[in-house]
C-alpha positions in Angstrom: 111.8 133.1 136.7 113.9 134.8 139.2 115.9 132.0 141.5 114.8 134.2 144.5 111.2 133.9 143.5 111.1 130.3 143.0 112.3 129.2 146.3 109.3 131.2 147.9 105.7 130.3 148.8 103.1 130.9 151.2 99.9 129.4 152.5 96.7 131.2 154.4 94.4 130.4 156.5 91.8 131.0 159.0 91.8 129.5 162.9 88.4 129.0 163.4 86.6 130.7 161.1 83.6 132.3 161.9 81.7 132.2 158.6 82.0 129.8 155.7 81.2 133.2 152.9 84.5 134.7 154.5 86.4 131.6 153.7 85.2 131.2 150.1 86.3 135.0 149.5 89.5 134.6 150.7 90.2 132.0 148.8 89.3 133.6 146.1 91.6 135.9 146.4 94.7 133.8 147.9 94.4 132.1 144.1 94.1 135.4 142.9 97.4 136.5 144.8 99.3 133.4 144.1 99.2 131.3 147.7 100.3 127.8 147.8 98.0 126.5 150.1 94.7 127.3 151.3 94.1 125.7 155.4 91.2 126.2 158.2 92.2 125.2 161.3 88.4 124.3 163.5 85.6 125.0 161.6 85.1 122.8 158.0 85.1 124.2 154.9 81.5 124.2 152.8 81.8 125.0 149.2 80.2 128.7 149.1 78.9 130.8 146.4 81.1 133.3 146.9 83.9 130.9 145.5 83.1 131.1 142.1 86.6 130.1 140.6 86.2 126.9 143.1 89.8 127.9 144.3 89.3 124.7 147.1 89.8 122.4 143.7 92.8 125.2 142.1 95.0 125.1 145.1 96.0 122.5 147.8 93.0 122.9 150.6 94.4 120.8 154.5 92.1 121.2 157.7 93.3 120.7 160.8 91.3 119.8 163.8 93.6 121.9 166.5 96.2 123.9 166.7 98.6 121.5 167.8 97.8 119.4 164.5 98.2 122.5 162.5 101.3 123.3 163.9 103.3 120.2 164.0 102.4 120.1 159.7 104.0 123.5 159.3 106.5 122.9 155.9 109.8 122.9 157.4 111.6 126.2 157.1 108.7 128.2 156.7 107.7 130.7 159.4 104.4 131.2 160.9 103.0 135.0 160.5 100.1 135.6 163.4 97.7 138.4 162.0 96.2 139.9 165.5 95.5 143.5 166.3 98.0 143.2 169.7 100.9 145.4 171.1 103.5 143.0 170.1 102.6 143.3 166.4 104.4 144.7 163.9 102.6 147.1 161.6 102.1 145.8 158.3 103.1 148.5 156.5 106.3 148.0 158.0 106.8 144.3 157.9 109.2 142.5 155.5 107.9 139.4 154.7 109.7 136.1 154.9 110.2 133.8 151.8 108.7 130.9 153.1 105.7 131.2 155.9 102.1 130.3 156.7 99.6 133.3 157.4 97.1 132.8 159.9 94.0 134.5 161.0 91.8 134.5 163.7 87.9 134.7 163.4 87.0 138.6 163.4 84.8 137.6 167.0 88.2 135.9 169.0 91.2 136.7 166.6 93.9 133.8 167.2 94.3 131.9 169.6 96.2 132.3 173.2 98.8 129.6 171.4 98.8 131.1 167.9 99.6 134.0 169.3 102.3 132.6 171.6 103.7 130.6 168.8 103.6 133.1 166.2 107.2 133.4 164.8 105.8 136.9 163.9 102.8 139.1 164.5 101.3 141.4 162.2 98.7 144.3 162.3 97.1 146.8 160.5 96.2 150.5 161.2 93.2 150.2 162.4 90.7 150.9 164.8 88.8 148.1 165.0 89.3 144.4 163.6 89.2 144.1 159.9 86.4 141.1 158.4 89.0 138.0 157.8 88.7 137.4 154.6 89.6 141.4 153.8 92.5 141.2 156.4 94.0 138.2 154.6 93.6 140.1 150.8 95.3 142.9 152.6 98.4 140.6 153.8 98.8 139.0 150.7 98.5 142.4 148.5 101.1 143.5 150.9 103.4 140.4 150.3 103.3 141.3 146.3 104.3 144.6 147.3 108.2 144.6 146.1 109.9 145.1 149.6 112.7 143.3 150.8 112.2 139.8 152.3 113.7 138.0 155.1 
């Protein structure tokens, strides 16, 4: 295994969610992309049918009841990536990824939070019109993070 590769990881997850089928297909797919950790911040997670490869029982699944719990359990060193369609984003296409972070999202109906968003070490965003369903923004983020492209 490359020695760069192995010090990296990433987890995803959704700040209340707005649907329980959205979180079982992004799950799916963060096992499918190789995240660390799955996390909902809010909202519960409900085993769905969608998850068919029960990727709640593959990876490690933490729920946090606020923010402030969720932020205080970031791993140390690992930086937290805001996905929000906002000015201060930086386009994904564009975005060099850090070794070690947390992606979060924000319910397609809200987005993230007024304190996500504030304590975002970075902000990401897509080209796009209008908000992108979570669970296909957080495939998208993670596709992009296999993408060979330089990391910070």
């Amino acid at each position: 295994m490359n020695d760069n590769l192995k010090n990296e990881f990433f987890g995803i997850g959704i700040q209340n969610g707005k649907t329980p089928e959205n979180l079982g297909v992004l799950w799916r797919s963060a096992q499918n992309l190789g995240a660390s950790f799955i996390f909902t911040i809010g909202n519960r997670y409900a085993k769905q049918a969608c998850d068919t490869h029960d990727a709640v029982a593959s990876i490690p699944y933490f729920h946090y009841e606020s923010f402030d719990d969720f932020f205080k359990n970031i791993p140390k060193g690992a930086r937290l990536v805001g996905v929000e369609l906002t000015d201060k984003a930086i386009p994904l296409e564009t975005f060099n990824h850090t070794r070690r972070c947390v992606y979060l999202l924000g319910a397609e109906d809200h987005g993230l939070s007024k304190k996500a968003i504030e304590k975002s070490h970075f902000l990401v965003k897509f080209q796009s019109q209008l908000s992108l369903n979570v669970s296909v923004a957080g495939s998208i983020v993670m596709y992009d993070r296999g993408i060979d492209k330089p990391r910070v």
